[in-house]
C-alpha positions as CSV (number, residue, x, y, z in Angstrom):
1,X,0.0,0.0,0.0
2,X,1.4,3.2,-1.6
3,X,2.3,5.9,1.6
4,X,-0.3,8.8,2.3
5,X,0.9,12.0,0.5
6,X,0.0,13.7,4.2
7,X,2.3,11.4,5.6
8,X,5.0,11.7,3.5
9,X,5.1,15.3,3.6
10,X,5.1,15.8,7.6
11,X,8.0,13.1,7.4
12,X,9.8,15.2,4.8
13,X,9.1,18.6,7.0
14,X,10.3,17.1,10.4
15,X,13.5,15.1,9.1
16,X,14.1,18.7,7.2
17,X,13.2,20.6,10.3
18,X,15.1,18.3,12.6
19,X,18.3,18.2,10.5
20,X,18.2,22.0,10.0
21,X,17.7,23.2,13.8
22,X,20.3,21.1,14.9
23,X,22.7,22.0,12.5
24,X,22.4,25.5,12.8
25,X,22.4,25.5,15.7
26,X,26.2,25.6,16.4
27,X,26.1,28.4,14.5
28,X,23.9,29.7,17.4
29,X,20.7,30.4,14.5
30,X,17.5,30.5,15.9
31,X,15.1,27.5,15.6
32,X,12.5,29.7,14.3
33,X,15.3,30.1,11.3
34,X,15.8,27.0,10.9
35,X,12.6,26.0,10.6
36,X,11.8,28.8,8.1
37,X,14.8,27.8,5.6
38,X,13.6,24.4,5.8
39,X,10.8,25.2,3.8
40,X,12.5,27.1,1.7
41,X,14.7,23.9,1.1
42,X,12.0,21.1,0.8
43,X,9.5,23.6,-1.0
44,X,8.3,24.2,-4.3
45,X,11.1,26.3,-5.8
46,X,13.8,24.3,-3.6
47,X,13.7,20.4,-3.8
48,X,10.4,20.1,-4.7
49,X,10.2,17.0,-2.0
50,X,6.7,18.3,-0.8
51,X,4.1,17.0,-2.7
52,X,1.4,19.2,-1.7
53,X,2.2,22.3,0.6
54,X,-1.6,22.7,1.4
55,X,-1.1,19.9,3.2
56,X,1.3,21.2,5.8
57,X,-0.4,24.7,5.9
58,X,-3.8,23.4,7.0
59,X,-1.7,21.7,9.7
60,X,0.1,24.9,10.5
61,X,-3.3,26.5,11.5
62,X,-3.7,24.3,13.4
63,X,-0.4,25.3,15.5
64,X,-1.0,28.9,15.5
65,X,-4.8,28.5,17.3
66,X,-2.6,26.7,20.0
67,X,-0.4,29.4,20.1
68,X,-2.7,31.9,20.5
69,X,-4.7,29.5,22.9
70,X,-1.6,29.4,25.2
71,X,-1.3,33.0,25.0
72,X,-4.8,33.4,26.4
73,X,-3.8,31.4,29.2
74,X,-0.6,33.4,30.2
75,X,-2.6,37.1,29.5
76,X,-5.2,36.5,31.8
77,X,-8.0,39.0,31.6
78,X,-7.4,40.7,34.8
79,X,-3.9,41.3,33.6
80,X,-5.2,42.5,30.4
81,X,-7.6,44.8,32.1
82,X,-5.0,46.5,33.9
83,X,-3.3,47.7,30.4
84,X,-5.8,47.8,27.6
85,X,-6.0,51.5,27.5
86,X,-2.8,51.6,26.7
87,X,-2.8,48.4,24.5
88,X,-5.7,50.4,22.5
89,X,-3.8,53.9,22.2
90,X,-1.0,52.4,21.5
91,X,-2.3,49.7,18.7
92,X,-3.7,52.6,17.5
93,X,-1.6,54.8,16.8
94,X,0.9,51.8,16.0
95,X,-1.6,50.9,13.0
96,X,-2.5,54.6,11.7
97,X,0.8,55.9,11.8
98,X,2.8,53.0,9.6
99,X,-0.2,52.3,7.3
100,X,-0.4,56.8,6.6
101,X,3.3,56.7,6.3
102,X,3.4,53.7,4.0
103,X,0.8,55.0,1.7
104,X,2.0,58.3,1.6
105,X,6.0,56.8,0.9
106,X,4.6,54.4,-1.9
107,X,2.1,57.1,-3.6
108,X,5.2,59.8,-2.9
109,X,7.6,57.3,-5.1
110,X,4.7,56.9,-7.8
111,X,5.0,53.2,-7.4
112,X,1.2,53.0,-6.8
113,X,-2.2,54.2,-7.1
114,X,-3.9,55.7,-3.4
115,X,-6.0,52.8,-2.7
116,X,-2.7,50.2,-3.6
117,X,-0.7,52.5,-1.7
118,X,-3.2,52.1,1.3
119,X,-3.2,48.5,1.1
120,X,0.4,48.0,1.2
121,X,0.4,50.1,4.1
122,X,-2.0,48.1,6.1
123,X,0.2,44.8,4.6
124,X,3.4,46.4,6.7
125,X,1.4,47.6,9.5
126,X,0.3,44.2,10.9
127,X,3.3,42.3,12.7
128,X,3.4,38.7,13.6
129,X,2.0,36.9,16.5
130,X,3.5,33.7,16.3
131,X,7.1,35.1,15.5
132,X,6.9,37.8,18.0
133,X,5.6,35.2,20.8
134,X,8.0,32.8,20.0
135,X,10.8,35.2,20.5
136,X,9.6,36.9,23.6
137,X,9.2,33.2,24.8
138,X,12.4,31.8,24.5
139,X,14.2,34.8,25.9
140,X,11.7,34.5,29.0
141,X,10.2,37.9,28.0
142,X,6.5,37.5,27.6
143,X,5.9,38.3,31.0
144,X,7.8,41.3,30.9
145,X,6.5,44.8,30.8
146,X,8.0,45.4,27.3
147,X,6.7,41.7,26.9
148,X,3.0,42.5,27.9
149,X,2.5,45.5,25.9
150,X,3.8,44.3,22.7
151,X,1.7,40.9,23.2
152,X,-1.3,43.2,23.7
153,X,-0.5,45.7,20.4
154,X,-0.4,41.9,18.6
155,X,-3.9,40.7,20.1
156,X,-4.9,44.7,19.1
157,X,-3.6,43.7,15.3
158,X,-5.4,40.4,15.5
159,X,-8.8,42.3,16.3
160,X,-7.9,44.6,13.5
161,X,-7.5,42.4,10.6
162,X,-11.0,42.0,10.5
163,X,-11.4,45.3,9.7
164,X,-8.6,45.3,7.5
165,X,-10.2,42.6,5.7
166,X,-13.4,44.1,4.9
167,X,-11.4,47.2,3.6
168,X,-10.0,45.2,1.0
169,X,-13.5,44.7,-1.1
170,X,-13.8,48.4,-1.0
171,X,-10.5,49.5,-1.9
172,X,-10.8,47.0,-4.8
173,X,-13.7,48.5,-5.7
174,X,-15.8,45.6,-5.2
175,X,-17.7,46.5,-2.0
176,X,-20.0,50.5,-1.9
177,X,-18.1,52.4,1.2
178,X,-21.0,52.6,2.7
179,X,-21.5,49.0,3.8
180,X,-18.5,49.3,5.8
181,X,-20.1,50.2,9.7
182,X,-22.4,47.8,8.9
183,X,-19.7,45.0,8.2
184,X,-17.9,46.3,10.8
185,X,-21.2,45.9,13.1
186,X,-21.5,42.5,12.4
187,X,-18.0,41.5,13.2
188,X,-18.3,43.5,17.2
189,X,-21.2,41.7,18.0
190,X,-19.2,38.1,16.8
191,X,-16.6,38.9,18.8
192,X,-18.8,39.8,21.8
193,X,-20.5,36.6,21.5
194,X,-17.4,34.7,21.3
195,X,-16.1,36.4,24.8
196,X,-19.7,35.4,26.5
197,X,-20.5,31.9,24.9
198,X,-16.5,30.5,25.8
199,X,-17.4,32.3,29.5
200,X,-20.2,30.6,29.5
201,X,-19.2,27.2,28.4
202,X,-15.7,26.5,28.8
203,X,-14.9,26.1,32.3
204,X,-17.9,23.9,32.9
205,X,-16.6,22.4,30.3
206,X,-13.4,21.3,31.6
207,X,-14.6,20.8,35.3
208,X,-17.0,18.0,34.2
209,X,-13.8,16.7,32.8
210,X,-11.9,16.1,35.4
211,X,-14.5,14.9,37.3
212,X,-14.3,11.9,35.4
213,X,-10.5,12.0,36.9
214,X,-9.2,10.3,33.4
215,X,-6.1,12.2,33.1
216,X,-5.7,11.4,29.2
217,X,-9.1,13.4,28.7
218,X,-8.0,16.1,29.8
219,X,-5.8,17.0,26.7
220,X,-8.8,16.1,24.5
221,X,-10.6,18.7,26.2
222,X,-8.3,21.6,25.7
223,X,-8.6,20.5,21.8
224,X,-11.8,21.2,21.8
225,X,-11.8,24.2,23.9
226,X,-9.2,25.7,21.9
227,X,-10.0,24.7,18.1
228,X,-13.8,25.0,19.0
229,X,-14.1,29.1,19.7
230,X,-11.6,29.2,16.4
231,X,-14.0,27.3,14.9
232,X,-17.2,29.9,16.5
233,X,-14.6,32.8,15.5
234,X,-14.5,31.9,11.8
235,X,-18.3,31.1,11.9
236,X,-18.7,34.8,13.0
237,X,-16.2,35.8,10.1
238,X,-13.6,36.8,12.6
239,X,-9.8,35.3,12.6
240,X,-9.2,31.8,14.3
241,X,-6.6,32.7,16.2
242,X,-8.5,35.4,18.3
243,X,-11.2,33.0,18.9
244,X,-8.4,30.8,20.0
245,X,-7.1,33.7,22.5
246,X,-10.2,33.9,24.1
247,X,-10.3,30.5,24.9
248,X,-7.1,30.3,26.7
249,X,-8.0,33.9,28.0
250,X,-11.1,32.3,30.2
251,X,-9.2,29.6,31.2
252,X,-6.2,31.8,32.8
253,X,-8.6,32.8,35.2
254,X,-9.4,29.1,35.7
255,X,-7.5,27.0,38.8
256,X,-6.7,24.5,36.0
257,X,-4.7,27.0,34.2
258,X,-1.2,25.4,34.9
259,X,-2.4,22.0,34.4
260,X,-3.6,23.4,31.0
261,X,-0.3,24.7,30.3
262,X,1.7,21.9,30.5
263,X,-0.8,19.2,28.9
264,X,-1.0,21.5,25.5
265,X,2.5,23.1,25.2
266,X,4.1,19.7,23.4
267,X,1.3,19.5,20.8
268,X,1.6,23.0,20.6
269,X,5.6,23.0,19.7
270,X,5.2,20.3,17.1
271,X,2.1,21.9,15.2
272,X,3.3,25.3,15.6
273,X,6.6,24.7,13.4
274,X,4.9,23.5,11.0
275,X,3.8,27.1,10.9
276,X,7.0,28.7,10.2
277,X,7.7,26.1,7.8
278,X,4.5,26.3,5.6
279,X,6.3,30.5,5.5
280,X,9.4,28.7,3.4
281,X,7.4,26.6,1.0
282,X,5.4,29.3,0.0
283,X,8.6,31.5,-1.1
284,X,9.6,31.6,-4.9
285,X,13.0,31.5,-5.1
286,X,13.4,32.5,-8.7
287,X,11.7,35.7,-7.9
288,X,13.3,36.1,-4.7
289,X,17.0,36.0,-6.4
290,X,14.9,38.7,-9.2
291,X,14.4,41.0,-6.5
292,X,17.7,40.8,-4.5
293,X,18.8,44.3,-5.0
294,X,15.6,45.6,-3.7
295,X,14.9,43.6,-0.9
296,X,17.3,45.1,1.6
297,X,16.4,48.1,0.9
298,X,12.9,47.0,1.5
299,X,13.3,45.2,4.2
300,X,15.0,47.7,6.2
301,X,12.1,50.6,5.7
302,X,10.0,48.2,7.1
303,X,11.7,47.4,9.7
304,X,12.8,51.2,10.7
305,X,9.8,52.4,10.4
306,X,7.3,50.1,12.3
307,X,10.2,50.5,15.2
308,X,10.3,53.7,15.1
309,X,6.7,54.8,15.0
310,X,5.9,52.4,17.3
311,X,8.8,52.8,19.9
312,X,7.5,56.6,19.7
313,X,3.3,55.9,20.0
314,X,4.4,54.4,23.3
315,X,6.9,56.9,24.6
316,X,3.7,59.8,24.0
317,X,1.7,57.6,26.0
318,X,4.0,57.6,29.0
319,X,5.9,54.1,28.6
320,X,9.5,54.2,29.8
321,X,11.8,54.5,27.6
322,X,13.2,51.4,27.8
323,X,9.4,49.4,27.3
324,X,8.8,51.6,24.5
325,X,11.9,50.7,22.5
326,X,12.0,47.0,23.8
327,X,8.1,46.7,22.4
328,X,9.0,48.5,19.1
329,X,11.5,46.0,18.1
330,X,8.6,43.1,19.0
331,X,6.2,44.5,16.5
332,X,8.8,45.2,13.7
333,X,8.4,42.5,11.6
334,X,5.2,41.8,9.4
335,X,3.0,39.9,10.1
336,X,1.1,35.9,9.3
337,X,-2.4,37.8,8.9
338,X,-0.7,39.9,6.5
339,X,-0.3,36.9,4.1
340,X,-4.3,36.2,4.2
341,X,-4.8,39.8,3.6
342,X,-1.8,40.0,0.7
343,X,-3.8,37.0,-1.0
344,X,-7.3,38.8,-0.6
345,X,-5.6,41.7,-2.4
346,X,-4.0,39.6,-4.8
347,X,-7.6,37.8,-5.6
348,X,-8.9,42.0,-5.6
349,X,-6.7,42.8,-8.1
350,X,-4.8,45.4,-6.1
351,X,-1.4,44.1,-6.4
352,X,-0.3,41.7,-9.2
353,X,1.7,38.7,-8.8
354,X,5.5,40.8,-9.1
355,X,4.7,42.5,-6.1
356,X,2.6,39.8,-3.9
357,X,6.7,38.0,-4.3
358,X,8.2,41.0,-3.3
359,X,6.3,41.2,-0.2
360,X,6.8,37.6,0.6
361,X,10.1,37.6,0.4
362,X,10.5,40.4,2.8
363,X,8.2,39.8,5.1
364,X,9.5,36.7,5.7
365,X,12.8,38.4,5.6
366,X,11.7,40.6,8.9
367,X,10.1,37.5,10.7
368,X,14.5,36.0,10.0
369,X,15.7,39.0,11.6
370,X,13.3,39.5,14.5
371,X,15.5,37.2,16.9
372,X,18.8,39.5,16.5
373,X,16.3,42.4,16.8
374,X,15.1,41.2,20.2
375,X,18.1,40.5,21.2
376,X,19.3,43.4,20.7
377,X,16.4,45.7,22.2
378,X,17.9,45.2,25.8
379,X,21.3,47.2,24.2
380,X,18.7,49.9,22.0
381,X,16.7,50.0,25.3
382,X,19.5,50.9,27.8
383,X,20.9,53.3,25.2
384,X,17.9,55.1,25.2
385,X,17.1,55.5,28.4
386,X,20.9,56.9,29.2
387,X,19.9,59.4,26.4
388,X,16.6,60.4,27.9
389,X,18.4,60.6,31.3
390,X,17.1,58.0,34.1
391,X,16.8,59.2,37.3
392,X,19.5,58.9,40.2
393,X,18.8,55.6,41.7
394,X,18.3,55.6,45.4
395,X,20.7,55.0,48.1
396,X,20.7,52.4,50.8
397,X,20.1,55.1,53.5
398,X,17.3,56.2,51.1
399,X,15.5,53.0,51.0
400,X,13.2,52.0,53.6
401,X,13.4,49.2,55.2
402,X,11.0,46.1,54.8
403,X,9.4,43.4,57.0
404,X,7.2,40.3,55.8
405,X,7.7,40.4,52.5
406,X,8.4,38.2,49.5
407,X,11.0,38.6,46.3
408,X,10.6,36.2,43.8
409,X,13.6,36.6,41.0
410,X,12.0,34.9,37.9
411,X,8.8,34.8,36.5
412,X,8.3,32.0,34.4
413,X,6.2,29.4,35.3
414,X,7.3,28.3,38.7
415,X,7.6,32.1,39.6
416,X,4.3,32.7,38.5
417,X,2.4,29.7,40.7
418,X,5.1,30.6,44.0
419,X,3.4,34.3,43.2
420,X,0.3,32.8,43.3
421,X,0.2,31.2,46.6
């Protein structure tokens, strides 16, 4: 009996991944990298050895609502309370400010018409979830102020695609401006019903669970918690993913939380690098190798300028100096929501296929670099706040003293429950 052609192909993106992380990684490369040039290798325009990319990509959904699930449940919503005016202002401003400048630099250039123009500015504006996650993650930086305000700005971006999505119809002419609020309506009251229906259901849900005290159900039960409000989101037209971060986002208030944590993060690894993966088989080499002269130059606009306007949308709304830069370099690559919406305005007819290549290669491109930009955001982030001059720290003499209390140094995991109690 002939092999299945799923089969094959995970085998083929595993032994790739596997071989390429673990290589590279003498060379100190990211896995997130690695996993990215292995699609490249295996794909289409590489090797060819992957027989049918859709495949892996359907799979790589898959990964990203468990992402997004296990962000839920590390932003609980009392921690998101606390900051989502200045996740809002700052989202904001974030989005405004790099899709106007976009526009305005592409229509400036005469590369494109207005509505194009506005398009590729909402294409650069969006950053990635997954990538920026990832990174934050294995530096230990989630939980970090820097960490929480940039994972908020994603969640922010998340929300926003579905407006950005039903602009794309009316900037391609398609869609009469004037169904926009109502589209945009509809899409509030989805999301509103997602929030109250996973309230509602979920932790019952999982509490009648482990009643049955079968601990391999358990797992099964986060499955369904997490794929099925993606599955309610995109019933409501609204992104998986966020119906996937509202999942884990009632559950972090849960006393099952950690429990969830652990029993999801394996399946979560393996399905979410198939993710960055499915980002390298979609890349055309040919054209890539076209473009090469332009894409640095590309590639570090983008870069520069979602930093910048983003580092400075913070700073006006009183962030340190040092969160403002650190979160700036989170949000400055593009984004995996920018792909659907680069294909919607592909399918609109707002960019052609020259330019949909061009803005593959370097948005994958910024996603490569986003682990040296981390990195190096503690460096930016100390420069700048010498620059803006910190205040005098205070002496011993200066400090009061303290009884009864409790300093926890770390805040991963174990941190967080010792916190807890």
């Amino acid at each position: 009996m002939a092999a299945h052609p799923l089969v094959q192909d995970l085998l083929v993106v595993y032994v790739a991944g596997l071989a390429l992380v673990v290589v590279l990684a003498r060379l100190r490369v990211p896995p997130v990298v690695a996993l990215i040039l292995s699609g490249v290798m295996i794909g289409p325009s590489g090797l060819g050895l992957v027989v049918d990319p859709g495949h892996i990509e359907e799979l790589a959904e898959v990964g990203v609502v468990l992402l997004l699930f296990t962000v839920g449940l590390d932003f609980s919503a009392t921690a998101l309370a606390r900051i989502w005016r200045t996740v809002v202002a700052g989202g904001a401003f974030q989005l405004a400010s790099t899709t106007a400048l976009g526009a305005a630099l592409v229509v400036g250039l005469g590369l494109a018409r207005p509505a194009t123009a506005v398009f590729l500015g909402l294409f650069v504006a969006m950053s990635s979830t997954a990538v920026a996650i990832r990174g934050l993650a294995d530096r230990n930086e989630v939980d970090a102020p820097h960490g929480r305000l940039a994972v908020g700005v994603l969640l922010f971006q998340d929300l926003a695609i579905v407006a950005a999505l039903v602009l794309v119809p009316v900037l391609g002419g398609q869609v009469a401006p004037r169904a926009v609020p109502l589209l945009l309506g509809r899409a509030a009251v989805a999301l509103v019903a997602v929030g109250v229906i996973g309230r509602l259901l979920l932790p019952p849900l999982v509490r009648a669970v482990l009643r049955a005290r079968r601990r391999e159900v358990f797992p099964f039960a986060l499955l369904v918690a997490s794929v099925g409000t993606a599955w309610l989101c995109a019933r409501l037209g609204l992104p998986t993913a966020v119906g996937a971060f509202f999942g884990g986002l009632v559950l972090a208030e849960s006393e099952f939380s950690h429990q969830a944590q652990a029993e999801i993060g394996p399946l979560r690894d393996l399905l979410a690098s198939l993710f960055f993966v499915s980002l390298g088989l979609i890349v055309d080499v040919p054209a890539m190798v076209a473009y090469l002269g332009l894409l640095p130059l590309v590639v570090g606009a983008i870069i520069v300028v979602k930093a910048l306007l983003a580092s400075l949308g913070f700073a006006a709304i009183r962030q340190p100096i040092g969160v403002a830069v650190g979160a700036g370099l989170a949000l400055a690559q593009v984004g995996e929501f920018s792909f659907i919406l680069g294909r919607e305005g592909l399918a609109a007819g707002l960019i052609d296929e020259a330019t949909w290549q061009v803005l593959l290669a370097s948005s994958i491109a910024t996603m490569l670099l986003t682990p040296a930009l981390l990195a190096a955001g503690a460096l930016l982030a100390a420069l700048a706040g010498r620059l803006a001059g910190r205040p005098r720290a205070a002496t011993a003499s200066e400090t009061p003293a303290r009884r009864g209390h409790v300093i926890v140094l770390g805040f991963g995991l174990g941190g967080r429950i010792i916190a807890a109690a």
